[in-house]
C-alpha positions in Angstrom: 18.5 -22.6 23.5 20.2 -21.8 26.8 24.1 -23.1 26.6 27.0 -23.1 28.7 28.6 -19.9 27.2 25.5 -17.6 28.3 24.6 -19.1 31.1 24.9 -17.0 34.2 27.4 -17.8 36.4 25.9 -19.1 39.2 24.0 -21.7 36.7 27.5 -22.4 35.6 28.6 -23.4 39.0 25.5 -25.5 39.6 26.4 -28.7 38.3 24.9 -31.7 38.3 27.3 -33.0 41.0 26.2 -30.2 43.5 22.8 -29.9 42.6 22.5 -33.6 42.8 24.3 -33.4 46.6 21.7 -30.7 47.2 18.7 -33.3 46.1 20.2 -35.7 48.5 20.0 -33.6 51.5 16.7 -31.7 50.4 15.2 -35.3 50.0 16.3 -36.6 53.8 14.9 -33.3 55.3 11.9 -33.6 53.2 11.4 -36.9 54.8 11.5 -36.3 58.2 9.2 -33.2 58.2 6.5 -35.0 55.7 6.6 -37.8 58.3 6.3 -35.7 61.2 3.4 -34.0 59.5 1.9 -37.3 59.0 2.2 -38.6 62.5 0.9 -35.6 64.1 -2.5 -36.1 61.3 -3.1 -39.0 60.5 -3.5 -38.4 57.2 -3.3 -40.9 53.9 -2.3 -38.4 51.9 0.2 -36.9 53.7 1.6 -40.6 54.3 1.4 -40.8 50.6 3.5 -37.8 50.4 6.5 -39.1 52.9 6.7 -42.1 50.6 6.9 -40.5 47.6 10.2 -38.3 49.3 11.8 -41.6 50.3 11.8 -42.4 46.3 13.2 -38.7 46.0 15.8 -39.6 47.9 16.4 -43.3 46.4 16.2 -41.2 43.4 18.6 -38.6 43.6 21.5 -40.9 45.2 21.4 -43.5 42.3 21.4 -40.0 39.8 24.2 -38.8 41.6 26.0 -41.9 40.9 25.1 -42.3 37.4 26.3 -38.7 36.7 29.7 -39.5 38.5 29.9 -42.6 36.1 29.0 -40.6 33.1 31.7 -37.7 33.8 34.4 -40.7 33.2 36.5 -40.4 30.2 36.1 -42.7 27.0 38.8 -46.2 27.5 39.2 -49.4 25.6 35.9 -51.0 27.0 33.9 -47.5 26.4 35.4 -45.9 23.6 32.6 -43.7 23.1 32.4 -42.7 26.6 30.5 -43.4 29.6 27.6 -40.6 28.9 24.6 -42.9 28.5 24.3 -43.9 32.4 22.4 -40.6 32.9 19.9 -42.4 30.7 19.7 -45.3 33.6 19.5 -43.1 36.3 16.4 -41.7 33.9 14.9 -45.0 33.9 15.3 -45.3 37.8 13.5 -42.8 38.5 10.9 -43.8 36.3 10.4 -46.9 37.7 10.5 -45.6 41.5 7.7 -43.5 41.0 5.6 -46.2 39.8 6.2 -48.3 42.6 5.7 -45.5 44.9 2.4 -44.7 42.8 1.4 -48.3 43.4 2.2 -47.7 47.2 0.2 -45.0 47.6 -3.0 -46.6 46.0 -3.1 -49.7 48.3 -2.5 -47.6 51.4 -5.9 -45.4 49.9 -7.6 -48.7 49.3 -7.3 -49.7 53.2 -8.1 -46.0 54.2 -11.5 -46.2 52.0 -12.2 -49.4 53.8 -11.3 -47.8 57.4 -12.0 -44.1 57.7 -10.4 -42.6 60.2 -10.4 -38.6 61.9 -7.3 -36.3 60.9 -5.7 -35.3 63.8 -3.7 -31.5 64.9 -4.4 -30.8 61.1 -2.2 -27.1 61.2 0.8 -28.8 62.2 0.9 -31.0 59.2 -0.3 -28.3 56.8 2.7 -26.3 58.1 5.5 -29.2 57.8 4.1 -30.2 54.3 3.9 -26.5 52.9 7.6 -25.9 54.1 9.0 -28.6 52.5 7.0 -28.4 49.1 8.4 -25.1 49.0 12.0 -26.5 49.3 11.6 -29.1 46.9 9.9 -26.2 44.4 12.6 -24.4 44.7 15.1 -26.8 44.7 13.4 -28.2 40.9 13.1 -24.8 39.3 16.8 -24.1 39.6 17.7 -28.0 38.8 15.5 -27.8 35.5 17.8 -24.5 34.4 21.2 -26.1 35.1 19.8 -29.4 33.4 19.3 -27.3 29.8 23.0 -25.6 30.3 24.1 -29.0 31.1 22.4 -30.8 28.8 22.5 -33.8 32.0 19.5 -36.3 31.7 20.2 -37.2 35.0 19.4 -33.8 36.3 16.5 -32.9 34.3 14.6 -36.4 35.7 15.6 -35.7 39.0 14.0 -32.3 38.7 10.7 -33.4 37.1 10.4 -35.5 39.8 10.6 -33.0 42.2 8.1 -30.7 40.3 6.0 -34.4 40.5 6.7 -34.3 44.4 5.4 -30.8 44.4 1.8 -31.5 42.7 1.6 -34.2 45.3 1.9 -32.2 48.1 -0.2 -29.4 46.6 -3.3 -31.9 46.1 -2.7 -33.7 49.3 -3.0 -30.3 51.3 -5.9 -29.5 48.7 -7.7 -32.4 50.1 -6.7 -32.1 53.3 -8.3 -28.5 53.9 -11.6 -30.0 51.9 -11.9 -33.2 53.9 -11.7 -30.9 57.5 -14.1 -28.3 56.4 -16.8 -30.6 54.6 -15.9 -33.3 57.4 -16.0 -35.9 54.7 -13.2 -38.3 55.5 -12.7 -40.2 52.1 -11.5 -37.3 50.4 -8.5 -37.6 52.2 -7.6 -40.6 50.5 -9.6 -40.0 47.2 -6.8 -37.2 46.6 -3.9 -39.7 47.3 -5.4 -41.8 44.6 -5.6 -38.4 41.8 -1.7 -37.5 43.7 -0.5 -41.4 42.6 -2.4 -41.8 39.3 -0.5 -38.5 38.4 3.0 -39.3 39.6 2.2 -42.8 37.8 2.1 -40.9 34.1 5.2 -39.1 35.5 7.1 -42.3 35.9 5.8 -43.4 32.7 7.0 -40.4 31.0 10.5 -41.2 32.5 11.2 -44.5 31.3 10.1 -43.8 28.3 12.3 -41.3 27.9 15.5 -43.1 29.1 14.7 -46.2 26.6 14.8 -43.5 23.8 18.0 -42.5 24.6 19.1 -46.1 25.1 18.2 -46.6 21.8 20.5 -44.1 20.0 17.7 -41.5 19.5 18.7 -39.1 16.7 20.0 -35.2 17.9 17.2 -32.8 18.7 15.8 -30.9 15.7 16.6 -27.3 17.4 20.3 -28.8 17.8 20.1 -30.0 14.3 18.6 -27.2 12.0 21.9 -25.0 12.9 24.4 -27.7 11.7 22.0 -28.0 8.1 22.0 -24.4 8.0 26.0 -24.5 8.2 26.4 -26.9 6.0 24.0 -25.4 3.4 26.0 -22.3 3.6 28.9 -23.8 3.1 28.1 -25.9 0.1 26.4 -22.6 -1.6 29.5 -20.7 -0.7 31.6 -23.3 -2.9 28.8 -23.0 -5.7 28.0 -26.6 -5.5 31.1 -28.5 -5.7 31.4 -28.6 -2.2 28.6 -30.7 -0.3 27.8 -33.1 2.2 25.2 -36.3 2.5 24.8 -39.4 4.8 24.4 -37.2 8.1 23.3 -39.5 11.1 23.0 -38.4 14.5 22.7 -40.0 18.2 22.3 -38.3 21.4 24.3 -40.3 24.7 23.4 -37.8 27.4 24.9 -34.4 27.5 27.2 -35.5 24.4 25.8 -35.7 20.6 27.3 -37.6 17.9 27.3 -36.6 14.2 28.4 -38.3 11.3 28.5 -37.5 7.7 30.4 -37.3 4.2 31.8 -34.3 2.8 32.0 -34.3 -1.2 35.2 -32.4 -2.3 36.4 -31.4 -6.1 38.5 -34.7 -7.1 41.2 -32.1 -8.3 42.1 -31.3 -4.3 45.0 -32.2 -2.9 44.5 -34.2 0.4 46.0 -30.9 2.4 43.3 -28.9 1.0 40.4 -31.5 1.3 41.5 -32.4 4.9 42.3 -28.3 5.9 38.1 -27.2 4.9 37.0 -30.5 6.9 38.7 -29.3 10.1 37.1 -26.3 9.6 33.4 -27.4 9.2 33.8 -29.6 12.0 35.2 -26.7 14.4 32.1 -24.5 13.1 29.5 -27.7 13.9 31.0 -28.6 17.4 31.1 -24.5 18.3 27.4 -24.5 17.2 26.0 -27.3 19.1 27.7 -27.9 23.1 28.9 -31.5 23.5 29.1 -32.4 20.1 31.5 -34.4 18.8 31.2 -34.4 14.6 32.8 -36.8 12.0 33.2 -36.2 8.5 34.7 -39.0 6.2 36.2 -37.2 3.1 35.0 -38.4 -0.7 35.5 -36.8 -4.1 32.9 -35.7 -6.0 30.1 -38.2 -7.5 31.5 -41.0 -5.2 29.7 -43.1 -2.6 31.3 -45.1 0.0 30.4 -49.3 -0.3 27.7 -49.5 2.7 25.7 -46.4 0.1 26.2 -48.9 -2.5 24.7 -52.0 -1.0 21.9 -50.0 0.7 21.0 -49.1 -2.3 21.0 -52.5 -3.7 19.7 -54.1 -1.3 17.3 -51.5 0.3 13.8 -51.0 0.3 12.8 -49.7 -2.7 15.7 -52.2 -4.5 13.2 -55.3 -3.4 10.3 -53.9 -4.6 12.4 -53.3 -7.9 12.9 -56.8 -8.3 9.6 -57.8 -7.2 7.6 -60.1 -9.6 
């Protein structure tokens, strides 16, 4: 997995604050060329196209905000920071596509019902190709900051560039087909394939963002290292050092870890407290943005929330089932 300390470093320097700027100004320059190329057509599914670059931009302001929010340090309110509003700005997006997908199907409903003639077709070919290729661009090197990063924010913005840049690739698709065969509806039969695609985009999206909402658990890639660690160092101390209870969240680029650490009873507390500082350094230089917790308990011993899940979990009710 790409991190921060191999990164090149121009990918370094390409935050999400300047890539996000870039979006912005990509997005408004997107906008005025995909509506010039539709003015000089005519054409649905270029119209489509301009719409779907005013959600760009709509898109990459609000993410631009949400990343300044979460780059705020942890206070009394937020104690755990302010990370998770790249998650919103996920959702955002998610939720602007669909309405843009919704756009662009009534607008090929009313040009089913009234045909009309592209017009100056090469122009608008020209302008659209010129700023997919911007916006392609723009995307690929977005996506690679996003995985140094680790920024939601970033990564949704990017898909929904590469989205931007399927929907300018079909509408030109149908364009070229509709002026060669002469058959007008396939002009706006591709703007209903460009929205029904950018809908399971914006799907994808929120999905995504209520996950993370939701406290989803640390990626397995992240968290097959930190096992491996700890297996090594419980093997190392033939046993009588090991660790249970490990829950994990994610909350945009950072990732929280909690866990016990079981310690001879014979320790002293300097000793005990000494190898937890070093299994936490090892975890937190493994995984970027991780901030680890270890509670320390002697051997054998469980904590009083072990006790009463235990007790009173699942398989403790079916114990005392009739």
């Amino acid at each position: 997995m790409p991190d921060f300390a191999t990164a090149t470093p121009l990918v370094r320097w390409l935050t999400p604050h300047r890539l996000l700027r870039a979006s912005v100004a990509v997005a408004v320059l997107t906008i005025v060329l995909k509506t010039l190329a539709w003015w000089v057509t005519g054409s649905v599914g270029l119209l489509s196209d301009a719409l779907e670059s005013f959600v760009n931009l709509a898109g990459a302001m609000f993410a631009l905000a949400m990343v300044t929010i979460a780059a705020r340090p942890a206070d009394a309110e937020h104690p755990y920071g302010h990370h998770k509003a790249e998650y919103f700005s996920a959702g955002f997006e998610g939720i602007l596509i669909v309405g843009a997908s919704i756009a662009i199907l009534w607008a090929s409903a009313l040009r089913f019902l009234h045909p009309q003639p592209l017009e100056q077709l090469g122009w608008g070919l020209a302008l659209s190709i010129v700023s997919t290729g911007m916006n392609g661009l723009l995307a690929w090197v977005m996506l690679r900051a996003a995985r140094v990063h680790r920024s939601v924010a970033l990564a949704g913005d990017a898909r929904h560039l590469i989205t931007d840049v399927w929907t300018s690739a079909g509408v030109v698709v149908g364009l070229v087909a509709a002026n060669t065969t002469g058959w007008l509806w396939l002009d706006p039969l591709v703007a209903v394939g460009v929205a029904l695609n950018i809908l399971k985009e914006g799907g994808a999206l929120v999905w995504q963002a209520s996950q993370g909402l939701m406290d989803e658990a640390m990626e397995q890639k992240l968290l097959a290292p930190v096992e491996a660690a700890l297996a090594r160092r419980s093997q190392a101390a033939g046993g009588h050092l090991y660790f249970d209870n490990l829950t994990s969240r994610r909350a945009g680029a950072r990732s929280f870890l909690d866990l016990h650490m079981h310690v001879p009873a014979h320790w002293t507390l300097g000793r005990a407290a000494a190898a937890r500082a070093e299994v936490e350094a090892e975890l937190m230089a493994l995984v970027p943005g991780l901030y680890a917790t270890i509670e320390l308990l002697p051997e054998g011993a469980e904590t009083v929330f072990e006790q009463t899940e235990a007790q009173d979990g699942p398989g403790a009710q079916q114990k005392d089932a009739p």
